[in-house]
N, C-alpha and C positions, 0 to 999 in steps of 0.2 A: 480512622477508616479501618474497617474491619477487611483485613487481608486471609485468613484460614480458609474461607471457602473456597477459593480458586483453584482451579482443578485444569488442567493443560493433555493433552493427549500428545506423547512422548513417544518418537518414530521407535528409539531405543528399545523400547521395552514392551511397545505394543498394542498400547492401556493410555487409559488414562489417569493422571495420577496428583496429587494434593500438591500445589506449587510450594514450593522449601528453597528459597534463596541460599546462597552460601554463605550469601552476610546476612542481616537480619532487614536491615535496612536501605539494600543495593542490590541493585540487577545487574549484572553484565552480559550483552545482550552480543552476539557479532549475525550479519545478515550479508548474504554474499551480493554484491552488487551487477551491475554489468558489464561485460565485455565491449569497450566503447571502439566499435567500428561502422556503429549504424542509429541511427533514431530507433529508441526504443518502441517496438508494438506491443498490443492489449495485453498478450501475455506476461510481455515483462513488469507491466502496473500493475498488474495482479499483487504479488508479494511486494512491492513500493508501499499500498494501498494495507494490504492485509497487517503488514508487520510495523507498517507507522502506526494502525491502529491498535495493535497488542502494545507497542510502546506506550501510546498514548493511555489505555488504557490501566497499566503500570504503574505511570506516573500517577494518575486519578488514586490510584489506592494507595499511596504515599511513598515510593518506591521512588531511590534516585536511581536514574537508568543511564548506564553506560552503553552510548547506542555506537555500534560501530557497522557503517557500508564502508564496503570496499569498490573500487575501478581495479577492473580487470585491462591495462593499457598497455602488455606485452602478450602479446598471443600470434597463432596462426594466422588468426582471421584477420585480426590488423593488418598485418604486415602484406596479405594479401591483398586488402583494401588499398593500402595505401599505391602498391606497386598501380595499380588500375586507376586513383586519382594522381597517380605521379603525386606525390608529397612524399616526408619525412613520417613514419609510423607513429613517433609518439606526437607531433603537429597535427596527422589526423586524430587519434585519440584524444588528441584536449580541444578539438572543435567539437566530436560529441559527448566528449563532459560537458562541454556548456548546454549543447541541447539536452542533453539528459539534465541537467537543474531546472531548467527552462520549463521543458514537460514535469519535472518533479512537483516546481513550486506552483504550477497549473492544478494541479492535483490535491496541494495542500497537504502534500508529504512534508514536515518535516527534518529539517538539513541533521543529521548525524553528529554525533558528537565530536567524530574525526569519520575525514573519506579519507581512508588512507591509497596511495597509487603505488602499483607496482614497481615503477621505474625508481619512486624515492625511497624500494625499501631494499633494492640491492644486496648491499652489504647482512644485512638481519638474513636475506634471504642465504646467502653464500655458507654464512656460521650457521645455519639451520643445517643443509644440507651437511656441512663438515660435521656435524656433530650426529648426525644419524650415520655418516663414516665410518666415524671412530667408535662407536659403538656396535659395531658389525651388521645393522641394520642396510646397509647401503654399499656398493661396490663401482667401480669404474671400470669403464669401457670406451676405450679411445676418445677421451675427451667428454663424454656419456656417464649421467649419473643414477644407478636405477634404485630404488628400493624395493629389495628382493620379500615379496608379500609372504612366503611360507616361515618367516623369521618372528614376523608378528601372528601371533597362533589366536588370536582372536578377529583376524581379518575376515571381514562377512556378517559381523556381528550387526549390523545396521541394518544391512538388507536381507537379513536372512536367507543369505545364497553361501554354499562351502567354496572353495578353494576350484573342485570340478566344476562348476558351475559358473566361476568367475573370470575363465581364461581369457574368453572371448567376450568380454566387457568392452563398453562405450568406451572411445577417444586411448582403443589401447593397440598399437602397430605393432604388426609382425615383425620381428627383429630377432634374425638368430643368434646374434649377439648374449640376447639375454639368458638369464638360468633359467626363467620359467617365463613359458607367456604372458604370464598375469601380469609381472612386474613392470612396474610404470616411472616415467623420469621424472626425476628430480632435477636434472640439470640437462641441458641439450647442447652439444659443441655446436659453435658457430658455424655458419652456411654463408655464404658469399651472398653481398647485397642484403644480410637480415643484422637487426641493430643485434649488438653483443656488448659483454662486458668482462671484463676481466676476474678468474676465478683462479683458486687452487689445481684447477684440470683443465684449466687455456680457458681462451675465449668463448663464452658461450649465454645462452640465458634462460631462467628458472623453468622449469615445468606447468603446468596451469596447477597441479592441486597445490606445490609447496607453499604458491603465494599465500592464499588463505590460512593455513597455518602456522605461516612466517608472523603474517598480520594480526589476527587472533591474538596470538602469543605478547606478541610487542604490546599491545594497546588493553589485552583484559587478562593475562597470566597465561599459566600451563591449563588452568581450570576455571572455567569459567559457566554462568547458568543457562543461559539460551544460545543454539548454534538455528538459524531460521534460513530457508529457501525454498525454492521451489520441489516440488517430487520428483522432479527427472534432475535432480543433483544429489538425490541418494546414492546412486551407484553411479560411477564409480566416485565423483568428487568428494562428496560426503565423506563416504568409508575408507579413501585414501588419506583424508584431512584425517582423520583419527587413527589410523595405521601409525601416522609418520607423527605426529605428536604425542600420542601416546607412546609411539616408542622412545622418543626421546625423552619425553618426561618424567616416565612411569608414573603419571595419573591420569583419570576420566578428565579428555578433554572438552566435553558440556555433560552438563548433568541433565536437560532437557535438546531435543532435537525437535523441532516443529517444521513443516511440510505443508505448503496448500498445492492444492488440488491444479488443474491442467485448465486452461482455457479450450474452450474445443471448437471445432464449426465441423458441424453435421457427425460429430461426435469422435470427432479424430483431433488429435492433440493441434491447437496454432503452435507453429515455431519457425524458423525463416529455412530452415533444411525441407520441408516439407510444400514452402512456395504460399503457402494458408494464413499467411500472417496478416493483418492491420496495422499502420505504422497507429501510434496514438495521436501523431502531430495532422495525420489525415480527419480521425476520427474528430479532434476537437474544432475542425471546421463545422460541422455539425452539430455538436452537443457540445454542451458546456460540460467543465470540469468536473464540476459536483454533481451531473448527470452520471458522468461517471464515475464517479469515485462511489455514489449512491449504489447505482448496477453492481460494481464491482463486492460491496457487503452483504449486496442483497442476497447471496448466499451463503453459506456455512465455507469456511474458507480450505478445509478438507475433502469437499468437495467439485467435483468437476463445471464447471458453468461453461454453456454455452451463449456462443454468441452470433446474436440477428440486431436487425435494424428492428425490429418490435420487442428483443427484450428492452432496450434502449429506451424506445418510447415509452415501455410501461414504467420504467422508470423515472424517466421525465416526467411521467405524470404524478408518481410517488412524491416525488420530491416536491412537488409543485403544490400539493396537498398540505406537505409539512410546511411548507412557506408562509400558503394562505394564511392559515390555522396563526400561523406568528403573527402577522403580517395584521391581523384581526385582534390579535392580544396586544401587540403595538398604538392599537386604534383608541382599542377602549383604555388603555393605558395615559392617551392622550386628553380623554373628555376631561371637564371640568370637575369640581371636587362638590361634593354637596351629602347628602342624608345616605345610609345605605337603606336598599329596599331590600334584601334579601336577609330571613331568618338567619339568625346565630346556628340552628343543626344544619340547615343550607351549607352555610359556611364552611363548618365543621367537616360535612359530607363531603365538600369538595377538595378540601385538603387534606382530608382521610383517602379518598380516589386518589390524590398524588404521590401519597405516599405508598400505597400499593404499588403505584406503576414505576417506580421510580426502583422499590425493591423488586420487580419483573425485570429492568433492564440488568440490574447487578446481577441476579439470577443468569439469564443468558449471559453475557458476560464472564460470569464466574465458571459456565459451562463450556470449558474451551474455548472461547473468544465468540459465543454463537450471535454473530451481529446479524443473522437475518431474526433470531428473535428479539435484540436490541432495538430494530426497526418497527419491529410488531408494537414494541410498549413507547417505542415515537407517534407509531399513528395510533393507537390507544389514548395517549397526551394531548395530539392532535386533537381527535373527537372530545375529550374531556374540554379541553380549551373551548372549542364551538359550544357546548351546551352551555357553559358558564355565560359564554357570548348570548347565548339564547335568553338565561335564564336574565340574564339583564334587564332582555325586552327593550334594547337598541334606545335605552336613555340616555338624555345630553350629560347628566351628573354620574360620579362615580362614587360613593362612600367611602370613609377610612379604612374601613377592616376591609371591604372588598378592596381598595386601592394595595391592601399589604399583602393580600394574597393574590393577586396579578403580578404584584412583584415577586413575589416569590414563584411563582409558575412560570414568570419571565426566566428568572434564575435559573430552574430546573432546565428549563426546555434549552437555552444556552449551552448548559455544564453537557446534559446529555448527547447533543449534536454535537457538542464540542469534541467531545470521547472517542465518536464516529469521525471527525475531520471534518463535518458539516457544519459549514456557515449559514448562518440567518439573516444578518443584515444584509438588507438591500445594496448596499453601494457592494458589497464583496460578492455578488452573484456572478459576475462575469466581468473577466481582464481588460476587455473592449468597450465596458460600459460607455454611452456617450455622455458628456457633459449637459447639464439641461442648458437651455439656453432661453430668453423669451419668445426668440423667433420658432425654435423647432415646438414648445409647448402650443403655442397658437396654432401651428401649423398641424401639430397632431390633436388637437382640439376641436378646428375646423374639419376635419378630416372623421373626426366620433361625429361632430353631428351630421356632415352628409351622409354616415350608415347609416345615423337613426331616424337619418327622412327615407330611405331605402326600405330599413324595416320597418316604417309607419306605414308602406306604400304596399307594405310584404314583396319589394322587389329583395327575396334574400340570396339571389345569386351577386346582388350588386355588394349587399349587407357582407355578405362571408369573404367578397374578392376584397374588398377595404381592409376586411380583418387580416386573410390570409396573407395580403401584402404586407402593411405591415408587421405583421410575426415575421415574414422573410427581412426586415430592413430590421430586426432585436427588440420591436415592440407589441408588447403582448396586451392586446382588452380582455379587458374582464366585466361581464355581465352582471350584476348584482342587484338585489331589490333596492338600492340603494342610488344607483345607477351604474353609470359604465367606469370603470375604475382601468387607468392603463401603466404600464412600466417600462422600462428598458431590460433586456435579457443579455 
């Protein structure tokens, strides 16, 4: 697989720029996870979605990928959570780690090579902090650990903000304790009633940015190729993640930073401070996974996406297109074997158009992950697939050479969707698929021909209330010259 062309757009530097692993043969990827005090919302599947599929993508190009998420299972918010469902902070935490896999593996994110948790990294964290100490980087204050930012002279370097600019930075408290306002803990002495653990400077527990550098550190070195999240964890967490490793290290700790874009509704950021949010375990009463994991690429992932219940649909309807189109190449895949009717440049033609489109998705792809034009050369595939369907002329027999290059267009169409997180088979459409059964087939059988004595009779209010019902019970008809063809969703 030809790897040179891939080209990444790197918060660091501004640009975009030619990917250059640090092995030849190996990614090391870290992607900051989430803070489990709540069911994750749309915003948070955004970078789930976006950065399983730069993985995925990765891999495609022969790349072994060291995927590390992290749980963020000692913080604020927890502990607040937990005080209001009365439990134990880290018991609530690993109830929504579990829904966080839950909604993950709904998704078709792929599980991480290690989820490393806060609580089991303690100790790493403790000699992290001691070692940015003793190198004069870091100072104590009654049990209090800060890392003093005008020590690190490159602080700001990510966000492109100086030192003035940075005082009054996100998740950073007034505290005249400190040397400078900017500076941020690394360690926090214990508070009555919050879990703590034993350190060098009493009872206490880490910071939110040390974790990720702690973690980082442990599972992919001092340096490693991809640091990935959202855009609102460039300042401050970002750029304190590489203050405090960097300082420790003395080396660049990722050589790539990647960044998507804000989920928004009515063009102001979703986030649960704001009240704006969708949980996602609401949204998938609604729309199936690959509904949204589809939505979710159908944009440039640098970009802002907004969210309605009609982008949704029109995605549902994308998706449903790519389906068909399979769904159709499955079919003819199935006829009987016999003579082929279509010329050898026919032929030719059509696996000459595969192989265009096929080099249009690695193209997008190779341009910064641009999976809304990856999708374009899906339904490009698509429509290819239908003509070939066409040019058949809907015969019982299929010929050899044609039979080899429907295999091979199966192939593509699989590997491609694959890339994106998009499943094709039928039975992998939906978690709640029902079981067929004789009794339900008959039942939905009976039920096709009472609409089609409805539309014989043009009663089509009676015709659409059949169909619309069952779509609401996950069964979909489909209208064809062929006839009425139905499924489960």
């Amino acid at each position: 697989m030809i790897k040179e062309g891939l080209r990444v757009f790197n918060t660091l530097s501004g640009q975009k720029e030619q990917f250059l692993p640090l092995e030849a043969a190996r990614v090391k990827m870290y992607t900051c996870g989430p803070t489990t005090y709540n069911f994750i919302h749309l915003g948070n599947a955004r970078p789930l979605v976006v950065f399983d599929t730069v993985r995925r993508y990765l891999e495609y190009l022969g790349y072994e990928v060291i995927y590390i998420q992290n749980f963020t299972d000692v913080d604020d918010k927890i502990i607040k959570r937990a005080r209001e469902e009365k439990m134990p902070s880290l018991e609530l935490a690993a109830k929504y780690i579990r829904e966080y896999f839950a909604d993950a593996d709904a998704l078709n994110v792929k599980r991480a090579t290690v989820h490393p948790k806060v609580s089991e990294h303690m100790g790493d964290i403790i000699n992290f902090v001691d070692g940015l100490v003793k190198k004069g980087y870091a100072y104590v204050v009654d049990g209090d650990v800060y890392f003093e930012v005008n020590k690190f002279k490159e602080y700001g370097k990510l966000s492109k903000r100086t030192l003035d600019d940075l005082q009054a930075g996100a998740r950073v408290e007034v505290d005249s304790r400190k040397r400078q306002p900017g500076d941020f803990a690394l360690w926090k002495a214990a508070k009555e009633g919050e879990p703590s653990w034993n350190s060098p400077w009493g009872q206490g527990r880490p910071g939110w940015h040390i974790e990720c550098s702690t973690m980082s550190t442990k599972y992919l070195g001092s340096s490693f190729d991809i640091h990935a999240g959202g855009l609102d964890l460039i300042f401050p967490h970002h750029e304190n993640e590489i203050a405090q490793s960097e300082a420790l290290h003395a080396a660049p700790m990722a050589k790539y930073w990647l960044h998507n874009g804000f989920i928004t509704i009515n063009e102001e950021k979703m986030s649960k401070s704001l009240g704006n949010f969708f949980l996602l375990r609401d949204i998938l009463q609604q729309y199936s996974p690959q509904v949204i994991r589809f939505y979710l690429l159908s944009t440039h992932y640098r970009s802002p996406l907004d969210f309605d219940d009609q982008k949704l649909q029109v995605a549902e309807k994308g998706l449903e297109r790519l389906l068909t189109a399979f769904r159709l190449l499955e079919e003819t895949k199935g006829k009987q074997r016999g003579e082929d009717s279509l010329f050898s440049e026919d032929l030719q033609g059509f696996g000459e158009e595969l192989s265009k489109i096929k080099q249009q998705f690695r193209e997008a792809m190779n341009d910064d992950f641009n999976t809304a034009l990856a999708l374009a050369a899906l339904f490009d595939l698509a429509r290819a697939v239908n003509g070939f369907n066409t040019s058949l002329g809907g015969r019982a027999a299929v010929g050899s050479q044609e039979m080899l290059l429907l295999q091979k267009t199966e192939e593509m169409y699989l590997e491609l969707a694959g890339i994106l997180g998009l499943e094709l088979a039928e039975k992998n459409q939906n978690q709640n698929q029902k079981e067929d059964s004789g009794l339900a087939n008959s039942l939905i059988e009976l039920l096709i021909r009472v609409r089609q004595e409805a539309r014989n009779r043009k009663d089509y209010q009676t015709s659409d209330l059949i169909r619309d019902d069952l779509k609401g019970l996950g069964i979909v008809l489909e209208d064809t010259p062929q006839g009425v063809r139905w499924r489960f969703v």
